[in-house]
Legacy VTK file of the C-alpha trace (Angstrom):
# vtk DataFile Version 3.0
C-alpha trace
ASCII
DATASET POLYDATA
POINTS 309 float
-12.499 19.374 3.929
-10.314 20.436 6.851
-10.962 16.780 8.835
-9.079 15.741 5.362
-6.437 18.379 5.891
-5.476 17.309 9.845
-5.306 13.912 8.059
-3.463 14.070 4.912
-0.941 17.503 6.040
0.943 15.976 8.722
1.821 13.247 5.583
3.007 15.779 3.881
4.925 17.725 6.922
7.102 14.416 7.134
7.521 13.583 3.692
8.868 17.841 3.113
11.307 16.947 5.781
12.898 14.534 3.977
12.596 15.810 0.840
14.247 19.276 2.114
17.030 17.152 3.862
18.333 15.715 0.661
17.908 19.363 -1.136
19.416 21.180 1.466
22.783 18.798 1.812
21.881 17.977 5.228
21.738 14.199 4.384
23.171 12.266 1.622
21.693 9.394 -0.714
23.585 6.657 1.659
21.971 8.133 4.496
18.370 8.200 3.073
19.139 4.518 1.900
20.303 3.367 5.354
16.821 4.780 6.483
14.648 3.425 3.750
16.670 -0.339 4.623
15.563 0.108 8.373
11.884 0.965 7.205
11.741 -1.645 4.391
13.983 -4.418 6.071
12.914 -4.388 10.017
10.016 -1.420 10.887
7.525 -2.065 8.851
7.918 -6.119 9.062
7.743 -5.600 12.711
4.513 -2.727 12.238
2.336 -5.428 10.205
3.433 -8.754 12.200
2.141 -6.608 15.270
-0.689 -5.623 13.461
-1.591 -8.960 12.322
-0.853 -10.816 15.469
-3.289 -8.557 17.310
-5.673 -8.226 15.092
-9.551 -9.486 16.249
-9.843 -12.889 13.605
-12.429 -13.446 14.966
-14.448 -10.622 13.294
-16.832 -11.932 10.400
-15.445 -11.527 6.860
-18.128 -10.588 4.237
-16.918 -12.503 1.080
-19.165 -9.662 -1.365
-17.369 -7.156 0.384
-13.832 -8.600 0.391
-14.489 -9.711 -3.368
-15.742 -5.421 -4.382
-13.031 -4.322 -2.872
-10.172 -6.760 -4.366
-11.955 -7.063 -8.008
-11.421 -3.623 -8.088
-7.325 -3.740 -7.272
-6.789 -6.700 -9.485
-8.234 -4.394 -11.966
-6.189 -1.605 -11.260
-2.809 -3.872 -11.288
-4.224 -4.987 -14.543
-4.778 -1.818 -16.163
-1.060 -0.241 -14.837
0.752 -3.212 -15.708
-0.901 -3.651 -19.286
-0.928 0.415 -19.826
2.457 0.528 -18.524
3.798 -2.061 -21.088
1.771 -0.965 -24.206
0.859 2.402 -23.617
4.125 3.569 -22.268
6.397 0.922 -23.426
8.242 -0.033 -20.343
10.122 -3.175 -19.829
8.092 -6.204 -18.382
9.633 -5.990 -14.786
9.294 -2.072 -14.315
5.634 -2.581 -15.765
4.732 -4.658 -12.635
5.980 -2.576 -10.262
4.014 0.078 -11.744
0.960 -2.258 -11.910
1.564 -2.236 -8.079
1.094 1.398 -7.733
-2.941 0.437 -8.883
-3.189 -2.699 -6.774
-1.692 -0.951 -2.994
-3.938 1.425 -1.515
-3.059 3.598 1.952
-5.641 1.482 3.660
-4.212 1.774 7.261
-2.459 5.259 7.066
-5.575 6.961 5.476
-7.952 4.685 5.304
-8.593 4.368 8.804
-7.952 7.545 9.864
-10.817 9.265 7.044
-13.034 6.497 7.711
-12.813 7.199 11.709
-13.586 11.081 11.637
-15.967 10.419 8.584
-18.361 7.815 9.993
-16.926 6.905 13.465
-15.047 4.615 15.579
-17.814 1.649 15.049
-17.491 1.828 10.855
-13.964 0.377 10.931
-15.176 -3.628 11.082
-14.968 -3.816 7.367
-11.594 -1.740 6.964
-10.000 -4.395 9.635
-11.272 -7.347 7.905
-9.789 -5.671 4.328
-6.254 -4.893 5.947
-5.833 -8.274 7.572
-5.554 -9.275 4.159
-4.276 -6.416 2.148
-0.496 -6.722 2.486
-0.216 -10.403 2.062
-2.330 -10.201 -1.034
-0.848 -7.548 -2.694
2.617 -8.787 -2.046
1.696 -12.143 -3.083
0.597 -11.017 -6.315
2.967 -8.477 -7.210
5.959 -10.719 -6.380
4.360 -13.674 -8.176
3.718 -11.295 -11.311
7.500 -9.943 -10.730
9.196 -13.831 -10.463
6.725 -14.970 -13.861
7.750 -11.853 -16.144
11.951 -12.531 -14.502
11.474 -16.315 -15.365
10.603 -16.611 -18.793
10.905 -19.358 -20.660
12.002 -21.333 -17.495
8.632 -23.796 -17.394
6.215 -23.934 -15.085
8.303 -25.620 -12.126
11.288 -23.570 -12.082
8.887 -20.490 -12.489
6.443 -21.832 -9.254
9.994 -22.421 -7.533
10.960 -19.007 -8.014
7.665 -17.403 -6.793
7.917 -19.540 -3.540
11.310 -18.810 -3.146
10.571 -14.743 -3.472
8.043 -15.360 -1.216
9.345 -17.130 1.452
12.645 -15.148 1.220
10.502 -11.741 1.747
10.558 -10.054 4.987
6.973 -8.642 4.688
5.714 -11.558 3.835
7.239 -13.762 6.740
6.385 -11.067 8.929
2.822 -11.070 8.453
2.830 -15.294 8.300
4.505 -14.900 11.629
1.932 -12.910 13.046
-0.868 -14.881 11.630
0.967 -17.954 13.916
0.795 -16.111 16.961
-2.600 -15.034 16.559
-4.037 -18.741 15.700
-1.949 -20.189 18.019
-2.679 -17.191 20.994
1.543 -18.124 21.234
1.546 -15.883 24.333
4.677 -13.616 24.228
6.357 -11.366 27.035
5.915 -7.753 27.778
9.513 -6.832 27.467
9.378 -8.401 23.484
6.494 -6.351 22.297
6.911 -3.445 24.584
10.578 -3.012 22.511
8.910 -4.342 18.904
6.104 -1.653 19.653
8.493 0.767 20.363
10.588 -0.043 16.496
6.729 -0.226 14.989
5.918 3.166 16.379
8.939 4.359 13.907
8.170 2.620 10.941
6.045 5.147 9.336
7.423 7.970 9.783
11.100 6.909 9.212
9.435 5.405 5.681
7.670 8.698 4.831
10.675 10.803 5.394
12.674 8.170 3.514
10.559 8.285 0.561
10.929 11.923 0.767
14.745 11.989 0.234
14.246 9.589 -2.283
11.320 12.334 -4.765
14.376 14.792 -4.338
16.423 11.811 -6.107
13.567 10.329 -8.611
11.943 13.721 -9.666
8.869 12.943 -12.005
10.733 14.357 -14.659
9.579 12.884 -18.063
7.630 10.697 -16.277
4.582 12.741 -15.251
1.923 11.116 -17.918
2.246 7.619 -16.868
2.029 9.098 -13.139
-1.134 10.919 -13.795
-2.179 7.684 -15.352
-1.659 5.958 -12.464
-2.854 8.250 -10.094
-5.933 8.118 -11.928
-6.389 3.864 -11.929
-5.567 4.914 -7.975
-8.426 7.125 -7.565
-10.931 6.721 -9.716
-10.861 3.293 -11.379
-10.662 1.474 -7.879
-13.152 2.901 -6.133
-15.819 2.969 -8.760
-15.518 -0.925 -9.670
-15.895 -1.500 -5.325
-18.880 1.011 -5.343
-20.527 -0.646 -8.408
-20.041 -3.930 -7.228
-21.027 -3.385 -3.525
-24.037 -1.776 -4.729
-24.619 -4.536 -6.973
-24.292 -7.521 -3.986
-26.524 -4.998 -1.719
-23.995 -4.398 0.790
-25.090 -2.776 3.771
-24.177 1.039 4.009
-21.631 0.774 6.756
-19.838 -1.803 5.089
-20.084 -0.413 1.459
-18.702 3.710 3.248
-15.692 1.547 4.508
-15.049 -0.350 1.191
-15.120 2.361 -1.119
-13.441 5.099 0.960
-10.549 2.472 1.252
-10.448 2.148 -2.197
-10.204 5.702 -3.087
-7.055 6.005 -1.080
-4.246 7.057 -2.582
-1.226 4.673 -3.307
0.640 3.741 0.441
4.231 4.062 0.980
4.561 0.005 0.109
4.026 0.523 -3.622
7.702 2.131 -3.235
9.238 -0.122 -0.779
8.383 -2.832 -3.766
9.596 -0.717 -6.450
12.447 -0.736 -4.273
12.819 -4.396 -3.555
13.486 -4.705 -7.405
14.890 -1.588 -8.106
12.983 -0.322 -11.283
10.111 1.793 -11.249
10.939 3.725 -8.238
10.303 7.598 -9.540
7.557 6.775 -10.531
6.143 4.977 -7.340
7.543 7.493 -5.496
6.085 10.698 -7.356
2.469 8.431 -7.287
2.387 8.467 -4.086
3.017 12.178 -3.221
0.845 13.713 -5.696
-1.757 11.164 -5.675
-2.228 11.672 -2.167
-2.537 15.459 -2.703
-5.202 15.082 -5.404
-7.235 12.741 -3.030
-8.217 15.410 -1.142
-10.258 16.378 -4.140
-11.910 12.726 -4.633
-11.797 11.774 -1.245
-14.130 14.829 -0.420
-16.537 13.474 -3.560
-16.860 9.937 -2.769
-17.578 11.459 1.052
-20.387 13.734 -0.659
-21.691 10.624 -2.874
-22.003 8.140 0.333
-23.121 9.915 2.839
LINES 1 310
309 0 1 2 3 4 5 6 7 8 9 10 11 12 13 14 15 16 17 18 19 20 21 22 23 24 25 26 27 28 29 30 31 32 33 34 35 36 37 38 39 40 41 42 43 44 45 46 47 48 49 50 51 52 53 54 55 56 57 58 59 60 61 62 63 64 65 66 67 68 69 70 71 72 73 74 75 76 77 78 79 80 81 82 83 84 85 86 87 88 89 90 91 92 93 94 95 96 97 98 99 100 101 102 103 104 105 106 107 108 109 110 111 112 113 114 115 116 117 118 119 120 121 122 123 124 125 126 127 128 129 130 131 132 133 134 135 136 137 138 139 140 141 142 143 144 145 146 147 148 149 150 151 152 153 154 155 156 157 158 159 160 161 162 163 164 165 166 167 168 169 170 171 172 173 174 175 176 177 178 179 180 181 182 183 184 185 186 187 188 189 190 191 192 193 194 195 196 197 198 199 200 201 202 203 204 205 206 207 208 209 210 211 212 213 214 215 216 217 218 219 220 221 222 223 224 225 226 227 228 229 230 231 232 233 234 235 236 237 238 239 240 241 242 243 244 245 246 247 248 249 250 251 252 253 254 255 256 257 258 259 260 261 262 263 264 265 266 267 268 269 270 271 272 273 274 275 276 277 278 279 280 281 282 283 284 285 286 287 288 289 290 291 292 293 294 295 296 297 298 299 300 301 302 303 304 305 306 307 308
């Protein structure tokens, strides 16, 4: 319990800070805004195209594993998106952003870090094969969802054209393409560039979490709090237990299978509000998922630690 607390606090510390600088007057909306634009528009591009560009390909990706893992996200989008809609009754586009809070785990924040003091350095193969391909394929289905549900009635070709041109037009998404090219390619590039792009990346997290924490003070969970605790729930519990079913079912190996499921039982990242955001619907509610979902996975985290091992 208190490795999870030196993991999950300092979240929190940052997240207060920003929070408490919108409550206090210290900073205003446009100034939380201008922060969440540098996070969501040119730090965290830069974090995952360094990330990706870096990243050992080379590393063998087990198809059971990656299939568990993203079974059980489709799943979740599924459930938020459809419960969202008919449960709640939100409109179609604020129901798949809400669908994304079940599809985007915290697989590099937490992920990594629980899975490092849990099992060690040498258990992270599997979380770097699932992140390699985490942001691309969440983005790529949330903004394909978002374009079909905003192109109604348009046909199948000016729909596809949309999709690609949401795509394409996406930051995130030409970041990580980007450094996907450089890694392929081994495009060698010069000290000075990533010494000053590692130096931006290095920001990107915190400036987001502080963001996002001006931005709970703004979209309080008021009236919203059953379709968050119904979301925090898809987060938690429905995830995880469709990868540790079906890992267990394709006899994954027990290394592979820790790393899977404790991924999955992360807690909603910061990027399920940066795409709320990106749209602009659905943002209290991403928001206020992320914060207390993240508090109640110390709970679950702790039992799917206890049930593996």
């Amino acid at each position: 319990m208190q490795a999870l607390l030196d993991v999950i606090l300092p979240v929190f510390i940052v997240v207060g800070f920003g929070y408490v600088s919108v409550w206090r007057k210290w900073l205003n909306d446009q100034a939380i805004d201008a922060l969440m634009f540098f996070a969501q528009n040119i730090a965290v591009p830069i974090l995952l195209f360094r990330a990706i560009s870096t990243l050992d390909l080379g590393q063998s990706f087990n198809i059971p594993m990656l299939f568990s893992f993203y079974a059980g996200a489709l799943t979740g989008f599924s459930v938020g998106l459809l419960g969202a809609r008919y449960l709640f009754h939100r409109s179609w586009e604020e129901s798949v952003a809400i669908g994304f809070i079940g599809l985007f785990s915290n697989s590099v924040l937490l992920g990594l870090a629980i899975t490092e003091r849990a099992y060690g350095p040498a258990a992270l193969t599997a979380n770097f094969t699932i992140i390699a391909l985490h942001s691309p394929f969440c983005y790529g289905v949330g903004i394909t969802a978002m374009e079909i549900v905003r192109n109604k009635g348009n046909g199948v070709v000016k729909t596809a054209h949309s999709v690609l041109r949401a795509m394409f037009r996406n930051v995130l998404i030409m970041a990580i393409a980007l450094g996907f090219i450089v890694n392929l390619t081994h495009l060698p590039l010069p000290n000075v560039l990533t010494d000053g792009l590692d130096m931006i990346r290095r920001a990107a997290l915190p400036t987001a979490l502080f963001g996002m924490g001006g931005i709970l003070f703004r979209y309080r969970p008021a009236g919203d709090m059953r379709l968050i605790l119904f979301m925090v729930s898809v987060s938690l519990i429905l995830h995880p237990v469709i990868t540790y079913t079906l890992g267990t079912g394709f006899n994954l190996g027990q290394s592979t299978l820790r790393s899977a499921t404790i991924t999955a039982a992360m807690a909603s990242g910061v990027n399920v509000y940066i795409f709320a955001n990106m749209y602009g619907v659905g943002r209290r509610v991403a928001a206020s998922s992320v914060l207390i979902g993240t508090a109640l996975s110390i709970v679950t985290v702790w039992v799917w630690l206890s049930i593996l091992g």
